[in-house]
N, CA, C and O atoms as CSV, one atom per row, in Angstrom:
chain,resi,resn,atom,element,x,y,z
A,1,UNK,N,N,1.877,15.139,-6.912
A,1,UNK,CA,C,2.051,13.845,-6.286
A,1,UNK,C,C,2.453,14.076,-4.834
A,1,UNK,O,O,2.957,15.119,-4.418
A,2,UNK,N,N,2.212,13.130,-4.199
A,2,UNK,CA,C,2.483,13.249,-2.625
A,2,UNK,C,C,3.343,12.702,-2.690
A,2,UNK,O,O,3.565,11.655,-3.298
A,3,UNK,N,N,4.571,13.891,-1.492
A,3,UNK,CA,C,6.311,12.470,-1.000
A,3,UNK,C,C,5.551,11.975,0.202
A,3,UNK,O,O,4.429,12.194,0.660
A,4,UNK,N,N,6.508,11.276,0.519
A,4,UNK,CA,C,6.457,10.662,1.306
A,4,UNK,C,C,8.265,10.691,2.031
A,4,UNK,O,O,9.172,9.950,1.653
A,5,UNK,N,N,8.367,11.745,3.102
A,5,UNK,CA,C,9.223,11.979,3.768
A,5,UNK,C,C,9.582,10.612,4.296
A,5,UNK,O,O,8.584,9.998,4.672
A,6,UNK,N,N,10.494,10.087,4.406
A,6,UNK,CA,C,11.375,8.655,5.169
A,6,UNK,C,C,12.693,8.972,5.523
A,6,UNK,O,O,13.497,9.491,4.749
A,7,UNK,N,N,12.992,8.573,7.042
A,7,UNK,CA,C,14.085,9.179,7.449
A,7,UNK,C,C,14.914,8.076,6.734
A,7,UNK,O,O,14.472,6.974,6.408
A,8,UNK,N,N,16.366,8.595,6.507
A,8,UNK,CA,C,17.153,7.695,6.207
A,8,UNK,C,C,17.503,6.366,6.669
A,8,UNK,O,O,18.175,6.290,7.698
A,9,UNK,N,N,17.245,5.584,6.226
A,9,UNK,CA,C,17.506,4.043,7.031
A,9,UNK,C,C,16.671,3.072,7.484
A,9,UNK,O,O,16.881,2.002,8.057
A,10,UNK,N,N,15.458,3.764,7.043
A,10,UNK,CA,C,14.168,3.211,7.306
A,10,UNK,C,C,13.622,2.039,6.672
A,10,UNK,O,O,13.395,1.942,5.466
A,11,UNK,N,N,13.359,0.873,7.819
A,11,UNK,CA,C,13.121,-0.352,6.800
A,11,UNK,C,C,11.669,-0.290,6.729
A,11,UNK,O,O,11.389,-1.488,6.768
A,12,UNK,N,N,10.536,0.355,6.648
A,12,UNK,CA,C,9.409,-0.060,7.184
A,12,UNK,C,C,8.411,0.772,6.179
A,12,UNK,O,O,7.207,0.879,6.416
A,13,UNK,N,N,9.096,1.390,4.946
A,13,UNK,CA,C,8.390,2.027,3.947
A,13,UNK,C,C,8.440,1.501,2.793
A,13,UNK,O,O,9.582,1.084,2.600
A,14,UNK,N,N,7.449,1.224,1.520
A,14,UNK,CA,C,7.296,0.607,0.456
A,14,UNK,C,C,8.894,1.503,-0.231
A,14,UNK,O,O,9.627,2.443,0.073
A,15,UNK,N,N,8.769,0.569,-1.186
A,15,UNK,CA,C,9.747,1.345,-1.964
A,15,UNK,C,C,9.247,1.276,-3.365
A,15,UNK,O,O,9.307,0.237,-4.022
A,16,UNK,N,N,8.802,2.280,-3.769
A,16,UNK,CA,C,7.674,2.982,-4.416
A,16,UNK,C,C,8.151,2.758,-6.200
A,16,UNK,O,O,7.363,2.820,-7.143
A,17,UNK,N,N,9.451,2.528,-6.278
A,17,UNK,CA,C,9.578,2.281,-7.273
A,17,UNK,C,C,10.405,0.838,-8.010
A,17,UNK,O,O,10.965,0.614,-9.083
A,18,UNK,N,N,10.115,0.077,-6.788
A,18,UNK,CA,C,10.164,-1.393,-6.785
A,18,UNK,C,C,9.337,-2.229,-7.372
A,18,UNK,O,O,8.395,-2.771,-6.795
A,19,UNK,N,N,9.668,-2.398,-8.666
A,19,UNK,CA,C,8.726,-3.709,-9.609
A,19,UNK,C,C,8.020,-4.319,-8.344
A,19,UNK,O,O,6.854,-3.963,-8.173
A,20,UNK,N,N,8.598,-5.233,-7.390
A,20,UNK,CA,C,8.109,-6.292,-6.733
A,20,UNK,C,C,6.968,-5.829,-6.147
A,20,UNK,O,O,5.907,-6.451,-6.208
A,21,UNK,N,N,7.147,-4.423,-5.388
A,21,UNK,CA,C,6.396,-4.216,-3.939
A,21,UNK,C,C,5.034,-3.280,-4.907
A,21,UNK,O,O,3.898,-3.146,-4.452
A,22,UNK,N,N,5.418,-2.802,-6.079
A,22,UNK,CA,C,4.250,-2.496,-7.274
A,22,UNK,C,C,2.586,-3.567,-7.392
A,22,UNK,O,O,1.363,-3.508,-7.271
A,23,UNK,N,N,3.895,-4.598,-7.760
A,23,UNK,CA,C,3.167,-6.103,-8.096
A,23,UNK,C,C,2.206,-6.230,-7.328
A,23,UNK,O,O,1.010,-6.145,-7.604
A,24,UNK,N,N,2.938,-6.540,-5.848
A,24,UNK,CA,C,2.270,-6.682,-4.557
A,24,UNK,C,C,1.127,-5.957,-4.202
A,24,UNK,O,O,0.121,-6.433,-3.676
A,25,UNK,N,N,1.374,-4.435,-4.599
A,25,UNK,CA,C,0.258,-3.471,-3.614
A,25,UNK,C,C,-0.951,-3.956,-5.079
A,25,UNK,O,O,-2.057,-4.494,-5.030
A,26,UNK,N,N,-0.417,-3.646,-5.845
A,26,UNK,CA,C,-1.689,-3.869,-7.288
A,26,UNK,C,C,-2.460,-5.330,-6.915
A,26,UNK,O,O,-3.676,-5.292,-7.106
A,27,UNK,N,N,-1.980,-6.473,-6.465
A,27,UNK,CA,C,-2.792,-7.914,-5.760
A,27,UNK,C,C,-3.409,-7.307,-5.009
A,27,UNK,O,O,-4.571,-7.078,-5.345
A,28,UNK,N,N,-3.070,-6.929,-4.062
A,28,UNK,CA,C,-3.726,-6.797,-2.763
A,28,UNK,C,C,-4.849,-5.682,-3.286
A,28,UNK,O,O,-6.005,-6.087,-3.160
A,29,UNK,N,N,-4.722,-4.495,-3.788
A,29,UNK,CA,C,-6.208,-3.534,-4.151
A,29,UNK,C,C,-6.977,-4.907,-5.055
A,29,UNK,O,O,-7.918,-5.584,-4.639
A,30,UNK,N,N,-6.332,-5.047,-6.255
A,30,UNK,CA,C,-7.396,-6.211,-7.083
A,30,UNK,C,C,-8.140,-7.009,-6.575
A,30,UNK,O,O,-9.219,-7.331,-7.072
A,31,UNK,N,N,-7.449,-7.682,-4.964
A,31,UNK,CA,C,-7.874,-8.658,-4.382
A,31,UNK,C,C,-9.248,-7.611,-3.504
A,31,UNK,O,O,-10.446,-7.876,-3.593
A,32,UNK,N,N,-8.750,-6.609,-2.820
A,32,UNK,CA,C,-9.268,-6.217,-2.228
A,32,UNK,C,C,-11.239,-5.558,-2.796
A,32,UNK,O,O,-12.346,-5.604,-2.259
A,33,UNK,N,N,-10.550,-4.889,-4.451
A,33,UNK,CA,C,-12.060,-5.047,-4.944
A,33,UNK,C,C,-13.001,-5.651,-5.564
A,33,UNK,O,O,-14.062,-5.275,-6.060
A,34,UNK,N,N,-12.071,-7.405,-5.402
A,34,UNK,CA,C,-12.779,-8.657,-5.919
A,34,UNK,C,C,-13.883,-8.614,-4.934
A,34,UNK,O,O,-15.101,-8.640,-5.116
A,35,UNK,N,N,-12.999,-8.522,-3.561
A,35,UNK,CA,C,-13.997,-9.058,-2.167
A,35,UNK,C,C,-15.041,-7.860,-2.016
A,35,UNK,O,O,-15.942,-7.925,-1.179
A,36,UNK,N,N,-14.929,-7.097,-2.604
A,36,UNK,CA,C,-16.196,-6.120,-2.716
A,36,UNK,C,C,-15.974,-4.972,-1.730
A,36,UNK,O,O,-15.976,-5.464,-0.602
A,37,UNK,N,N,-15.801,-3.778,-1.683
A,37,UNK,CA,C,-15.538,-2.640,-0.918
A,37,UNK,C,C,-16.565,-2.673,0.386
A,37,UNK,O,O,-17.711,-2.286,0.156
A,38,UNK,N,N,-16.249,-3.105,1.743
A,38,UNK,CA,C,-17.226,-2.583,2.450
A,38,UNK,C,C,-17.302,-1.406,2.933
A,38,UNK,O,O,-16.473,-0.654,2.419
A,39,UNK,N,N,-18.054,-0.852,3.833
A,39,UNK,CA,C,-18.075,0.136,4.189
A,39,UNK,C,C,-17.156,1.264,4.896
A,39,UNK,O,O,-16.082,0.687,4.722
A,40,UNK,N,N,-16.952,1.959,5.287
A,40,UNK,CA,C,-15.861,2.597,5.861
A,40,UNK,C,C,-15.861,2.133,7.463
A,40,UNK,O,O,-16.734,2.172,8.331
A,41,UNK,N,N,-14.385,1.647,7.453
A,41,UNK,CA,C,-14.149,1.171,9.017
A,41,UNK,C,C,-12.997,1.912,9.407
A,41,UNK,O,O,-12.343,2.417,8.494
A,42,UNK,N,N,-12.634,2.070,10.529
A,42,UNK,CA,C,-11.902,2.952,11.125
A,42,UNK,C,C,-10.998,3.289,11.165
A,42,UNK,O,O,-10.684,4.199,11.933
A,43,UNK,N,N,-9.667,2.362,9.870
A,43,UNK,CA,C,-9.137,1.949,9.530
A,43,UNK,C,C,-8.689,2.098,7.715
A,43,UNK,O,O,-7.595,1.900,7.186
A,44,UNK,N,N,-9.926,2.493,7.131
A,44,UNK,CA,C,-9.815,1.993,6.023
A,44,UNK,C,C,-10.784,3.775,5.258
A,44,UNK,O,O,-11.568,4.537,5.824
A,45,UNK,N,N,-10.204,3.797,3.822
A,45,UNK,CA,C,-10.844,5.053,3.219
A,45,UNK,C,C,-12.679,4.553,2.741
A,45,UNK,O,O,-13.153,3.429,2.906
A,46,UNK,N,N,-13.187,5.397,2.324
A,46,UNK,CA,C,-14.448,5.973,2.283
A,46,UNK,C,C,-14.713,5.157,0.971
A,46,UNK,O,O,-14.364,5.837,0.007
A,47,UNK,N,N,-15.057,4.310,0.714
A,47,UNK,CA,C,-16.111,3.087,-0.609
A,47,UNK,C,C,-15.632,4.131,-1.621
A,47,UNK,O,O,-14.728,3.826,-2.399
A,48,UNK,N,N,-16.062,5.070,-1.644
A,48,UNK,CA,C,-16.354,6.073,-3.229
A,48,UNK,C,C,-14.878,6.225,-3.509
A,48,UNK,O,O,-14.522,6.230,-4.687
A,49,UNK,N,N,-13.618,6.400,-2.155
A,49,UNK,CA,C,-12.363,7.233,-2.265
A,49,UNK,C,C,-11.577,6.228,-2.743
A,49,UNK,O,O,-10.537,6.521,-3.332
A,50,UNK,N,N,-12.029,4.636,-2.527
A,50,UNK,CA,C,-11.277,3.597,-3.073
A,50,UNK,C,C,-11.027,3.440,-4.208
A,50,UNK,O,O,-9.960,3.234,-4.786
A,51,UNK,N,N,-12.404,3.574,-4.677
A,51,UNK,CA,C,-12.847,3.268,-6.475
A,51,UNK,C,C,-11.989,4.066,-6.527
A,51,UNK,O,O,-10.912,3.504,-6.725
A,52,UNK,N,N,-11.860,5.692,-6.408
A,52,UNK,CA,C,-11.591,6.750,-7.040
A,52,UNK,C,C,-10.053,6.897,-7.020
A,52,UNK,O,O,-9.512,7.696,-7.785
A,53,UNK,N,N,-9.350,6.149,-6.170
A,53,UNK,CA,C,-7.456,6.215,-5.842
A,53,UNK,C,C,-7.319,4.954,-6.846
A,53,UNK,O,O,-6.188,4.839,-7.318
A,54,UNK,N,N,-8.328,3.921,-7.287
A,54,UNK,CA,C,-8.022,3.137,-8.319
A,54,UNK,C,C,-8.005,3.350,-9.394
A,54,UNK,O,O,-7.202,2.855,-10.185
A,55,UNK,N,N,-9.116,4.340,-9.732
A,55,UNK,CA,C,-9.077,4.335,-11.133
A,55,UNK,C,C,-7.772,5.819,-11.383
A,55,UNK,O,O,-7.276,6.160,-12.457
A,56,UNK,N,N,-7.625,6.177,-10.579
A,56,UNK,CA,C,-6.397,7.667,-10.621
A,56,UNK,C,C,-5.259,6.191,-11.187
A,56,UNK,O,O,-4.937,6.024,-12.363
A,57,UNK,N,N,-4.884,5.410,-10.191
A,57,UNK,CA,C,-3.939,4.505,-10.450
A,57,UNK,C,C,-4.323,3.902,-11.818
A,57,UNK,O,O,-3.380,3.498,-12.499
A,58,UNK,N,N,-5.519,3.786,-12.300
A,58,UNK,CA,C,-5.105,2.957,-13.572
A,58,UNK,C,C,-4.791,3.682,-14.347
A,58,UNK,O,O,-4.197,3.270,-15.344
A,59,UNK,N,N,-5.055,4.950,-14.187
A,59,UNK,CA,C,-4.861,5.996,-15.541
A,59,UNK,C,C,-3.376,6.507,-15.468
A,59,UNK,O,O,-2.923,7.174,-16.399
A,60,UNK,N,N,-2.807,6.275,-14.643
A,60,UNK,CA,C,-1.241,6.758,-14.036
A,60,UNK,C,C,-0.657,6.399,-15.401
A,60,UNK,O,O,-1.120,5.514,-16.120
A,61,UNK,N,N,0.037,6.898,-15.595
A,61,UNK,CA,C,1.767,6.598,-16.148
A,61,UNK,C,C,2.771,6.236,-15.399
A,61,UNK,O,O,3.529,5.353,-15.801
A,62,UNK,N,N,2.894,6.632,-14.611
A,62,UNK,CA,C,4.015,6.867,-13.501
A,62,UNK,C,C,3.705,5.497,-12.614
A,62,UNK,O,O,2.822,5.495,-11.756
A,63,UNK,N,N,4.721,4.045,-12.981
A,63,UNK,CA,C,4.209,3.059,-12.053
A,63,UNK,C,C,4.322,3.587,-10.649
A,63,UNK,O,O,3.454,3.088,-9.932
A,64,UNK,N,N,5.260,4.595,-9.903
A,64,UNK,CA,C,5.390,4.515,-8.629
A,64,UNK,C,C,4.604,5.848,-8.100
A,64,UNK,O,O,4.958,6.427,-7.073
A,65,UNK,N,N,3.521,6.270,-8.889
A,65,UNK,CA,C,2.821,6.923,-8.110
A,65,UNK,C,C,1.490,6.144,-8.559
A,65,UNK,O,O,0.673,6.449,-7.689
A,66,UNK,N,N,0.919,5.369,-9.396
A,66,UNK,CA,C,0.309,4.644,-9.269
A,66,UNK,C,C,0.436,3.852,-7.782
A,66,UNK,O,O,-0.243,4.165,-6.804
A,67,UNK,N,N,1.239,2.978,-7.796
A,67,UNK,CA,C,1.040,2.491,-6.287
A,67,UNK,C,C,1.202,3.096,-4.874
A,67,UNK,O,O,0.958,2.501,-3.825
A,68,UNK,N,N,1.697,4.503,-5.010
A,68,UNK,CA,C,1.278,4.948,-4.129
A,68,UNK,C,C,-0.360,5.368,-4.009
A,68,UNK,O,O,-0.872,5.378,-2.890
A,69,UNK,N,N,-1.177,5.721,-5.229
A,69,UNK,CA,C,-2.712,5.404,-5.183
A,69,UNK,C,C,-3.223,4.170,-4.548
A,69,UNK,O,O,-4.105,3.959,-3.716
A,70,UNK,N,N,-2.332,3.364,-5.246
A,70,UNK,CA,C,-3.122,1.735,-4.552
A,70,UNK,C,C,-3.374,1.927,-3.246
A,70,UNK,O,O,-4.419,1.995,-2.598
A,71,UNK,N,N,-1.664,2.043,-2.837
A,71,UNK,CA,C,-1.090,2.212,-1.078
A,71,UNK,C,C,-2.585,2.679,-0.236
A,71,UNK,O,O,-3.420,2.032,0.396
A,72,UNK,N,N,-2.416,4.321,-0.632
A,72,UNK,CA,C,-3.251,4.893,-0.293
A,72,UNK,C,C,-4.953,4.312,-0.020
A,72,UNK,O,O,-5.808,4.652,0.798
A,73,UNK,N,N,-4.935,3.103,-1.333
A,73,UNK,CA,C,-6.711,2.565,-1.048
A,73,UNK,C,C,-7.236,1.832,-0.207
A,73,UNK,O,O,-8.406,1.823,0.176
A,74,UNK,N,N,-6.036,0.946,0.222
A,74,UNK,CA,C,-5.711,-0.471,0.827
A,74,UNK,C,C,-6.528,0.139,1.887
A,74,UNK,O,O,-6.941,1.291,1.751
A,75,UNK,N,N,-6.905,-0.870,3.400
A,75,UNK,CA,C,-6.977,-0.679,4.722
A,75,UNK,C,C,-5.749,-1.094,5.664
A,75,UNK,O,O,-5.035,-2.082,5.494
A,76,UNK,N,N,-5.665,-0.344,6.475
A,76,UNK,CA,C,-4.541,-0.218,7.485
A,76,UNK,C,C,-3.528,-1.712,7.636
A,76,UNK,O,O,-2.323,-1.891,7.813
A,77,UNK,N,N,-5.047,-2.881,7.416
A,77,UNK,CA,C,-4.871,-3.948,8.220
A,77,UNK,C,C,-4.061,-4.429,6.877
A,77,UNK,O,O,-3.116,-5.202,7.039
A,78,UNK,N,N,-4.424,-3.971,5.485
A,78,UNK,CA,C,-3.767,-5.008,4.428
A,78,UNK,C,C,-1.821,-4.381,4.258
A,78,UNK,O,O,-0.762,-4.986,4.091
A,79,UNK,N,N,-2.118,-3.198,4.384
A,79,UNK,CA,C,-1.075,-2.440,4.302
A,79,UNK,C,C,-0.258,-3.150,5.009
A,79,UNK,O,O,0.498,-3.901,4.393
A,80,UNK,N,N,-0.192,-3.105,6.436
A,80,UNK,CA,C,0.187,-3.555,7.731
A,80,UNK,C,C,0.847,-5.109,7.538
A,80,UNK,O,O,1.910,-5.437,8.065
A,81,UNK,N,N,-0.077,-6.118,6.584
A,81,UNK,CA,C,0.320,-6.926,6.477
A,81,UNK,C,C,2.006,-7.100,4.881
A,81,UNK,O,O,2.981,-7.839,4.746
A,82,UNK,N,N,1.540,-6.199,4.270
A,82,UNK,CA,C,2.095,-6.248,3.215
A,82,UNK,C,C,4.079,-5.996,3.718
A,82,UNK,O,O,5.116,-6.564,3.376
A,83,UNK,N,N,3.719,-4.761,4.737
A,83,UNK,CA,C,4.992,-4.277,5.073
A,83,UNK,C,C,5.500,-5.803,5.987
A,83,UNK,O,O,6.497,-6.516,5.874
A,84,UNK,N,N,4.581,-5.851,6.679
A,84,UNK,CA,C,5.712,-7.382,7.419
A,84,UNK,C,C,6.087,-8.269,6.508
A,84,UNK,O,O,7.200,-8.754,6.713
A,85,UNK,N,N,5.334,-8.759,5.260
A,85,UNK,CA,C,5.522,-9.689,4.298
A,85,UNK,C,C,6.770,-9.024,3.610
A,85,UNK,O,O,7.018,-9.660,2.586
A,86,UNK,N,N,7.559,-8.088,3.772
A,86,UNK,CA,C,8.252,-7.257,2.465
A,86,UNK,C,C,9.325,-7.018,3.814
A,86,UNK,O,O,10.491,-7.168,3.446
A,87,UNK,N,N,9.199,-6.677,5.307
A,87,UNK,CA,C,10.078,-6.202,6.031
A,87,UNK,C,C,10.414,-7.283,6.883
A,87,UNK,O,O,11.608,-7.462,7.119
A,88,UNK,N,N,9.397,-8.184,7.488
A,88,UNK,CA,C,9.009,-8.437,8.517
A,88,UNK,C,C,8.339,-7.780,10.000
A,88,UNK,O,O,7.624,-6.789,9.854
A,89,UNK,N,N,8.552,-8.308,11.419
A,89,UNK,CA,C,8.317,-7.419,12.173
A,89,UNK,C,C,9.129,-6.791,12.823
A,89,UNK,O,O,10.277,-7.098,12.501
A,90,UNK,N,N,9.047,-5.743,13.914
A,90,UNK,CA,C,9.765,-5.076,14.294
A,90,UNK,C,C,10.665,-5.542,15.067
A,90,UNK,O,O,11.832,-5.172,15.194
A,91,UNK,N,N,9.720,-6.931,15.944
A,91,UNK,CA,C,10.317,-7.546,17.146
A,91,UNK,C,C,11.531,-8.652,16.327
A,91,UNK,O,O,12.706,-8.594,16.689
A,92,UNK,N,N,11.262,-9.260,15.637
A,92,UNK,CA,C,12.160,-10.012,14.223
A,92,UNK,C,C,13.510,-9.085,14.085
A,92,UNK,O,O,14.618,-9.548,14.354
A,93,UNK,N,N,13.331,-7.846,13.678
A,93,UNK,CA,C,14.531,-7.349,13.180
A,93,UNK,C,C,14.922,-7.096,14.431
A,93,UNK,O,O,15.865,-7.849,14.675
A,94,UNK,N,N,14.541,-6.049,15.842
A,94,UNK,CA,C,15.261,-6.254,16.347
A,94,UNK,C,C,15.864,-7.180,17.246
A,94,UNK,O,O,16.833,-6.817,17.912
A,95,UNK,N,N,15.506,-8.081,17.323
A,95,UNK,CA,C,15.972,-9.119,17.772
A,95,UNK,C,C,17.102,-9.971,17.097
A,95,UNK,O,O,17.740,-10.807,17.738
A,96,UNK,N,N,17.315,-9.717,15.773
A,96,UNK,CA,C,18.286,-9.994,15.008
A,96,UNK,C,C,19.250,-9.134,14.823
A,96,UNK,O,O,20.220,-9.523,14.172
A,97,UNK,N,N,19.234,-7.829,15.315
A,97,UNK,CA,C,20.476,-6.907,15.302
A,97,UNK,C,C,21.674,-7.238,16.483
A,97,UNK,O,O,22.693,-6.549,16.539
């Protein structure tokens, strides 16, 4: 399994073994291969590597390396959105410190 090094204190990484943020990344791939895989954008993994980090994830045991498969399938842009929905933005927090 891959870590995923996070410095201490870090608000801006899934937390991998969080029911919620599980839930979340599993919508967003489901959603993502309702809308049909397009092609590889510059941003996003290779059509074949998607299927293939999904079906690794369905066969998982392990819910939190399952969604790190999901993580991994998503494109930059869904990811990107997921962490502001779960963190917010950067300019948000610091502006609230």
């Amino acid at each position: 399994m891959t870590r995923q090094d996070v410095p201490q204190g870090s608000t801006r990484s899934p937390l991998w073994f969080d029911p919620a943020h599980q839930a979340d990344i599993l919508a967003a791939l489901d959603s993502h291969l309702a809308a049909g895989v397009p092609e590889r954008g510059p941003f996003s993994p290779r059509p074949e590597r998607v299927r293939e980090l999904a079906e690794l994830a369905t066969a998982s045991a392990l819910p939190a390396r399952a969604a790190l498969l999901r993580w991994g399938a998503l494109p930059a842009s869904v990811r990107s959105h997921l962490l502001t929905t779960w963190y917010g933005t950067a300019a948000r927090r610091s502006s609230a410190a």
